[in-house]
C-alpha positions as CSV (number, residue, x, y, z in Angstrom):
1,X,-15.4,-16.0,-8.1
2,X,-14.4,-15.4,-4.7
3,X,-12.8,-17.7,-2.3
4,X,-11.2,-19.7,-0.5
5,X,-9.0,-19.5,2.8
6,X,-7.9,-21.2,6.2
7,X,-8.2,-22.6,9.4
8,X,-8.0,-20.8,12.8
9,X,-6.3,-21.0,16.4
10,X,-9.0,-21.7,19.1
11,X,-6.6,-19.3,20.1
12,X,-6.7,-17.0,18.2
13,X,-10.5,-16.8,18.1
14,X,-10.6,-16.3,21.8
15,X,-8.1,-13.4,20.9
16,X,-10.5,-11.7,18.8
17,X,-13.5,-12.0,21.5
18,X,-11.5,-10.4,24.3
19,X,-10.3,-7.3,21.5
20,X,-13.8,-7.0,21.2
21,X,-15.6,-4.3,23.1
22,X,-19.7,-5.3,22.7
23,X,-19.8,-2.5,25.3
24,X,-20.2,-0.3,22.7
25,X,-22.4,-1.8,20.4
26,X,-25.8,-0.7,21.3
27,X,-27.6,-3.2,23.6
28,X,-30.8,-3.3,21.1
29,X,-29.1,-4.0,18.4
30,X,-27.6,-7.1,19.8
31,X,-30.8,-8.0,21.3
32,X,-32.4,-7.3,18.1
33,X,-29.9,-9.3,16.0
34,X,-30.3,-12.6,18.8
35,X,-34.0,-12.4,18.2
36,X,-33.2,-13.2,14.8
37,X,-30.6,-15.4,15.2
38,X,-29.0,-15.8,11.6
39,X,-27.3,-13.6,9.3
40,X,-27.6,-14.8,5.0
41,X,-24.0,-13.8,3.0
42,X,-23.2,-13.5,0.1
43,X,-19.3,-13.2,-1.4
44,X,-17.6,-13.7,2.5
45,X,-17.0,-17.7,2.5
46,X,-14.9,-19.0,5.3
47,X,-11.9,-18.7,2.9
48,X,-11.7,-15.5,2.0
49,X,-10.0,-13.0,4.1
50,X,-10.7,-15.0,7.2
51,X,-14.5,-14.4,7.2
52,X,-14.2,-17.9,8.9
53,X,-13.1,-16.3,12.3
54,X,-16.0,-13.9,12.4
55,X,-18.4,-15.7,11.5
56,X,-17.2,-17.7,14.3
57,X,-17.1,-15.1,16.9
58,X,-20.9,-13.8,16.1
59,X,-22.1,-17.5,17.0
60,X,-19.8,-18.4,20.3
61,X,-20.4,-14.2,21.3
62,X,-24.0,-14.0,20.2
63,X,-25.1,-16.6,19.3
64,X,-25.6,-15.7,15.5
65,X,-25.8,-18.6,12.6
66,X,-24.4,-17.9,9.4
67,X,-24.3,-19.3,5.5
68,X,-23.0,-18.1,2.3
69,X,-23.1,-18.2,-1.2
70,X,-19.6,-18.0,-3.1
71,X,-20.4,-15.6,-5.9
72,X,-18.5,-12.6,-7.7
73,X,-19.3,-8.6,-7.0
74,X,-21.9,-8.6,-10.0
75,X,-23.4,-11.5,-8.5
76,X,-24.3,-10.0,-5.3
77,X,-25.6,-7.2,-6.9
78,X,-28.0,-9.0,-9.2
79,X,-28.4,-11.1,-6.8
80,X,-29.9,-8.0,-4.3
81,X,-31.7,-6.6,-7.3
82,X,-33.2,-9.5,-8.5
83,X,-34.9,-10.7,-5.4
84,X,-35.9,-7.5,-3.7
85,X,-38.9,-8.2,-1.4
86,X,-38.1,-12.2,-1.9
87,X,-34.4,-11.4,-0.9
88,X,-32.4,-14.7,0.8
89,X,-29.4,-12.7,1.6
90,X,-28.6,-9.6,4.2
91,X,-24.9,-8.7,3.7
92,X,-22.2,-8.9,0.9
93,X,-18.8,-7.8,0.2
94,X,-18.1,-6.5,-3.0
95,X,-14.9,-4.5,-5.0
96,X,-14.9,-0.8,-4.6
97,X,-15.5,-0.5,-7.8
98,X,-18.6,-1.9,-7.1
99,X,-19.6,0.3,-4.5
100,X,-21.6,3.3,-6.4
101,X,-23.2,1.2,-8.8
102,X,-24.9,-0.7,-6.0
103,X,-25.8,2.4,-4.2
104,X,-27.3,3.6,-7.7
105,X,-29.5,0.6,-8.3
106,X,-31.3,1.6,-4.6
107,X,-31.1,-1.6,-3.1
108,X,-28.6,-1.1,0.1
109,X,-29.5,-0.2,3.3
110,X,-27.3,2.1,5.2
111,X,-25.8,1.9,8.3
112,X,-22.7,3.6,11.0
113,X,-21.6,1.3,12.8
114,X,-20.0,3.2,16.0
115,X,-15.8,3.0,14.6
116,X,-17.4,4.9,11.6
117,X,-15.3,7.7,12.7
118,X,-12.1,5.7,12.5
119,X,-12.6,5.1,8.3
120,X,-10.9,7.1,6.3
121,X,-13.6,9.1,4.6
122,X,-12.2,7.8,1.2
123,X,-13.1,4.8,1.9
124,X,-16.9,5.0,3.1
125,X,-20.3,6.5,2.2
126,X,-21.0,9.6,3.7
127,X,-24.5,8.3,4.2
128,X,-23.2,4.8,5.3
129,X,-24.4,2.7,2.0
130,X,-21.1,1.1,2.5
131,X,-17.9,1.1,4.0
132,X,-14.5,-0.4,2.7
133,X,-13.2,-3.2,5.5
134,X,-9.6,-3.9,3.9
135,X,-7.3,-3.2,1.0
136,X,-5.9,-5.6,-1.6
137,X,-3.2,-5.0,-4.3
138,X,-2.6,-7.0,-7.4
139,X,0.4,-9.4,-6.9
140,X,1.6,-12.5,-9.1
141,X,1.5,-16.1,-7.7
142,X,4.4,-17.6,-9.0
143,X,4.4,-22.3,-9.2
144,X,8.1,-22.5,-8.7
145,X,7.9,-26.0,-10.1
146,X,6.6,-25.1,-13.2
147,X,8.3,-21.4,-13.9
148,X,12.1,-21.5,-14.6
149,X,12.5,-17.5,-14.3
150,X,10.3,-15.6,-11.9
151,X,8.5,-12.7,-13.1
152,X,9.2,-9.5,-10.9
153,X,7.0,-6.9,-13.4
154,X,4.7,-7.3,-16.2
155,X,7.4,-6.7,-18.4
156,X,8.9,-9.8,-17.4
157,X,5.6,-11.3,-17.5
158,X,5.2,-10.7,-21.1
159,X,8.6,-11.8,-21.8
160,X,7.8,-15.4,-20.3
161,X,6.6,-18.9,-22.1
162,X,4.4,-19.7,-19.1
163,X,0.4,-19.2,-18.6
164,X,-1.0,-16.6,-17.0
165,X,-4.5,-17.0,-15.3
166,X,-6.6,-14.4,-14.2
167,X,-10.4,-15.4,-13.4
168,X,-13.4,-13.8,-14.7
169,X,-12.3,-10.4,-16.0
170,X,-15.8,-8.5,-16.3
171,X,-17.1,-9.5,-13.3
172,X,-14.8,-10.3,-11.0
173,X,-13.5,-7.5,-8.9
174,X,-10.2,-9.1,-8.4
175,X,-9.9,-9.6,-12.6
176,X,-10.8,-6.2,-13.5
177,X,-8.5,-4.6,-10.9
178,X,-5.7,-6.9,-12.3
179,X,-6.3,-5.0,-15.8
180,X,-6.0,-1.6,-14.2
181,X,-2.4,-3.0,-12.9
182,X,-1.4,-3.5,-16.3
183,X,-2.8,-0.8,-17.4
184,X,-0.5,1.6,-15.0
185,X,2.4,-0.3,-15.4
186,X,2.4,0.3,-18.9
187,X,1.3,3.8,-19.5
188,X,-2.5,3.6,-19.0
189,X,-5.3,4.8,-16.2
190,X,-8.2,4.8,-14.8
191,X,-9.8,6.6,-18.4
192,X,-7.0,4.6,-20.1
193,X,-6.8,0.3,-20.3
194,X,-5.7,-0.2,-23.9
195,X,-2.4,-0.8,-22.7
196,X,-3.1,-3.8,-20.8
197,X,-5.9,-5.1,-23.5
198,X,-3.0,-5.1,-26.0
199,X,-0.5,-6.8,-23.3
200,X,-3.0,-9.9,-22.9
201,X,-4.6,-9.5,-26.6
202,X,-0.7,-10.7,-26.8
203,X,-0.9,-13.5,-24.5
204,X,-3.8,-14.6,-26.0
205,X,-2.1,-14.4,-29.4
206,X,0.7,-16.4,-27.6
207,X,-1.7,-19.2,-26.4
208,X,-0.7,-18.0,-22.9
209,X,-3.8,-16.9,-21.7
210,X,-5.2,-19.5,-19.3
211,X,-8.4,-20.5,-19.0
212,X,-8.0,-21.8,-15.5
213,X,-9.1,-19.3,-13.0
214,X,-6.3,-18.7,-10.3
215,X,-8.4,-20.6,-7.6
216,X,-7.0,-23.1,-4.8
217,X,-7.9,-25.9,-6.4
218,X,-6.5,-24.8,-9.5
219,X,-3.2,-24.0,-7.7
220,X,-2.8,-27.3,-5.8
221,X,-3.6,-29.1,-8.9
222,X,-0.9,-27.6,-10.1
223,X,-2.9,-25.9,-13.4
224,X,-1.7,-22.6,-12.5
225,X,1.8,-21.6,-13.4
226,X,1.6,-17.5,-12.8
227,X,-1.6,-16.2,-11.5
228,X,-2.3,-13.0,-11.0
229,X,-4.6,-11.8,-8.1
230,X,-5.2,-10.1,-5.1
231,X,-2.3,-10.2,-1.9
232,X,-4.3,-11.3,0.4
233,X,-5.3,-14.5,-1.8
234,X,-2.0,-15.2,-3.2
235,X,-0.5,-15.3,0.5
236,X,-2.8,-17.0,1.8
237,X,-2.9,-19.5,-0.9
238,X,0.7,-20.3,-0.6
239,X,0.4,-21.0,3.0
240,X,-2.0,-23.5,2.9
241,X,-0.6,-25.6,-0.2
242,X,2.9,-25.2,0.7
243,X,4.7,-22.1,0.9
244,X,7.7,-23.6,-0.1
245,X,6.0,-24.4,-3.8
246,X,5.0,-20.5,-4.6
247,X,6.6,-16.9,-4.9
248,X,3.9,-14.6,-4.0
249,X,5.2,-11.0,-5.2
250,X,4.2,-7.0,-6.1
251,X,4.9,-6.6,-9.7
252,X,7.7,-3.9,-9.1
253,X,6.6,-1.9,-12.1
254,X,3.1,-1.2,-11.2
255,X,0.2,-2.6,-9.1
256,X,-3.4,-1.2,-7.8
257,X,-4.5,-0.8,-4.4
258,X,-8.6,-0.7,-3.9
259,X,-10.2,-3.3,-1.7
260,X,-14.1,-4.7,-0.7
261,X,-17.0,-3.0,0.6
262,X,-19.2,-4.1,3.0
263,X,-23.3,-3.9,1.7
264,X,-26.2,-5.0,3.8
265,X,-29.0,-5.4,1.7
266,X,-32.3,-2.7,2.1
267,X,-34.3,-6.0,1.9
268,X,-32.4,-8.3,4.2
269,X,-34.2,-10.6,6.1
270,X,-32.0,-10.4,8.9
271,X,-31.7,-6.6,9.0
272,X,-30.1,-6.3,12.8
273,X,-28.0,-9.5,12.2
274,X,-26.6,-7.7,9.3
275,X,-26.0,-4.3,11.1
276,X,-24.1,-6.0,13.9
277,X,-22.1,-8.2,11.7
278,X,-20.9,-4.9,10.1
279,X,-20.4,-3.6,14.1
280,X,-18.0,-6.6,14.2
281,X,-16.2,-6.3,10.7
282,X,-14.9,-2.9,11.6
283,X,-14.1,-3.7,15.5
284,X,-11.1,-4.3,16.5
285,X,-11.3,-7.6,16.9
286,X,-13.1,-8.2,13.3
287,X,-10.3,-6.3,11.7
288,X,-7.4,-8.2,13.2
289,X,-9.5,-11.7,11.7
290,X,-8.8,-10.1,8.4
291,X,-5.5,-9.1,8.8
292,X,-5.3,-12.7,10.2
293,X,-6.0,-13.6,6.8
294,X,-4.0,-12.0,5.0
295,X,-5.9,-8.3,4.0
296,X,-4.4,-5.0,5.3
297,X,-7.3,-3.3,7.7
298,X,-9.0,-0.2,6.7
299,X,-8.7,0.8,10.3
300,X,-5.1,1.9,10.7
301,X,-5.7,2.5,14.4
302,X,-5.9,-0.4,15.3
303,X,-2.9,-2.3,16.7
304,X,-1.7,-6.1,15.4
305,X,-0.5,-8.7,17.1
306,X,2.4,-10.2,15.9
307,X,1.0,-13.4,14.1
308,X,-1.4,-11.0,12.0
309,X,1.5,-9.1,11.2
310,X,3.6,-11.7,10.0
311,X,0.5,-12.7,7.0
312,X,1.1,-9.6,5.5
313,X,4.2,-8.9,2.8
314,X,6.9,-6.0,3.7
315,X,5.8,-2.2,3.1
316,X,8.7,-2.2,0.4
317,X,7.0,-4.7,-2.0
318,X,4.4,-1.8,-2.4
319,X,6.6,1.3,-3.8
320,X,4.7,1.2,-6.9
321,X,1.1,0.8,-6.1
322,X,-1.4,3.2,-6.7
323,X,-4.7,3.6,-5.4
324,X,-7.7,4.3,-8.2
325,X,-7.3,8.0,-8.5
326,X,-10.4,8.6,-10.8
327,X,-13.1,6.7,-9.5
328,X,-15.5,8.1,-12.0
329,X,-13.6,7.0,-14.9
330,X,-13.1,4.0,-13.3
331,X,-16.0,2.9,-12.8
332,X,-17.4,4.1,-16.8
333,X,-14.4,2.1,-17.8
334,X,-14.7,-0.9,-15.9
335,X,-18.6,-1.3,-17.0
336,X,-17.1,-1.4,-20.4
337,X,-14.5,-3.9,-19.5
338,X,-16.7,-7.2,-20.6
339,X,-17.6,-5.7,-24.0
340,X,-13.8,-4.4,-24.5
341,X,-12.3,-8.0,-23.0
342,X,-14.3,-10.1,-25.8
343,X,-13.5,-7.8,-28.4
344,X,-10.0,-7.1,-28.1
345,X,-8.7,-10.0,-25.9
346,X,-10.4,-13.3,-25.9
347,X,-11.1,-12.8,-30.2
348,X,-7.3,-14.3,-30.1
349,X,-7.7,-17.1,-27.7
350,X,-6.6,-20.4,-28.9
């Protein structure tokens, strides 16, 4: 399940209005979007990624109310195929792997917002069915209370006597990329997981396999001793418990780099609200809120300010991420994930 993440400067939010050009937004869509006043989410709470500030600077700027439902990238999906012409939600933000299998299931409605030229074409539909906001990379959140010998890799992870948690593998985003992690570090691919089914088929065997999701509440309760997750969680995570009480780290001998898509659904009932919340996700001033909380921007152009800077860890911890180079595989692979996790993995939990 996605979320959960932190409190903003009135500073800072004025910071983000004033980076923000409306100027070039076009003037219908804005009055469009105000006749409508309200935009439905679905996957962006206030925690995650520092939605918080956005959502906050479309209601001071325009005037624009917002709620959301917490749920995971399969969610929102079912959630926008389920309810078609009934839909109660108009955008979502779901894992890249994600991405094609919404398009597929005909239920997004595209649409450029006018920095479409500054994404990397990588990381967007060509028709505009979606478009990647940040990047994450799998990183280990470390209790220093509770784990004698930090884990720098997954070797040393295996090694260990501590629990590992890792959320909803199957239908998490952030589960099924920390799999593919594994997976590279120890041989595997894309077309390739066994690797990393037989690491935590060994944890489970181990009784170190935790049931507890690696969530905030889980971590400040103290019911998470290694997590594994995305950066920009972990980070952020550690800041607000206590960043004195976690190591947040890149396991040095293998990670993934992907990120979240934005999706506005083809049956929103706030279509315009939804287009310019996308306007804002990818302005400046939207991507600085989520390098503000603790996700790398998709745009590279755009310049941070020191604070946002300092949320993010040093270009070294990074030398052995990869990006998903086989999408297609990928995404066969990771539909087979739920299936392959029961039977290989969870048959040995204790």
């Amino acid at each position: 399940m996605k979320k959960l993440m932190f409190a903003a400067s009135a500073i800072a939010v004025l910071s983000s209005q004033l980076t923000f050009a409306s100027s070039t937004i076009p003037p219908e869509l804005i009055k469009k979007a105000q006749q409508e006043g309200e935009v439905v989410s679905v996957g962006m709470p206030d925690s995650w990624a520092n939605w918080k500030e956005t959502w906050q600077d479309l209601k001071t700027k325009y005037g624009i109310q917002h709620q959301d439902t917490d749920m995971s990238s399969a969610q929102e999906i079912a959630r926008f195929a389920s309810e078609k012409h009934h839909a109660t939600a108009d955008i979502g933000d779901i894992g890249f792997g994600f991405a094609k299998i919404a398009k597929q299931k005909n239920i997004l409605l595209p649409y450029k917002p006018t920095t479409w030229n500054d994404i990397p074409n990588w990381a967007k539909d060509p028709d505009g069915y979606w478009a990647m906001g940040y990047t994450g990379t799998i990183a280990f959140i470390i209790n220093n209370k509770l784990v004698k010998n930090i884990p720098h890799s997954w070797h040393d992870l295996l090694k260990g006597h501590y629990r590992v948690s890792l959320g909803d593998v199957g239908s998490a985003a952030q589960a099924n990329n920390a799999i593919l992690a594994c997976a590279y570090a120890n041989g595997g691919s894309e077309k390739n997981i066994e690797p990393a089914l037989k690491f935590f088929a060994e944890l489970a065997k181990q009784g170190r396999l935790s049931p507890n999701g690696p969530s905030l509440a889980n971590l400040e309760k103290g019911e998470v001793e290694v997590g594994v997750m995305w950066d920009f969680n972990a980070l952020n995570y550690r800041d607000k418990i206590d960043r004195s009480k976690f190591t947040v780290l890149i396991p040095s001998d293998g990670s993934v780099t992907s990120g979240y898509v934005s999706i506005i659904n083809k049956y929103a009932p706030h279509p315009w609200a939804a287009k310019l919340t996308r306007e804002y996700i990818f302005s400046d001033a939207g991507q600085i809120n989520l390098a503000r909380g603790y996700a790398r921007p998709i745009r590279t152009d755009v310049k941070l300010p020191a604070d946002a800077k300092s949320k993010l860890l040093p270009n070294s911890e990074y030398k052995h991420a990869h990006p998903i180079r086989d999408f297609k595989a990928w995404r066969y692979v990771s539909s087979r994930l739920p299936q392959e996790w029961q039977s290989q993995v969870m048959i040995y939990q204790h």
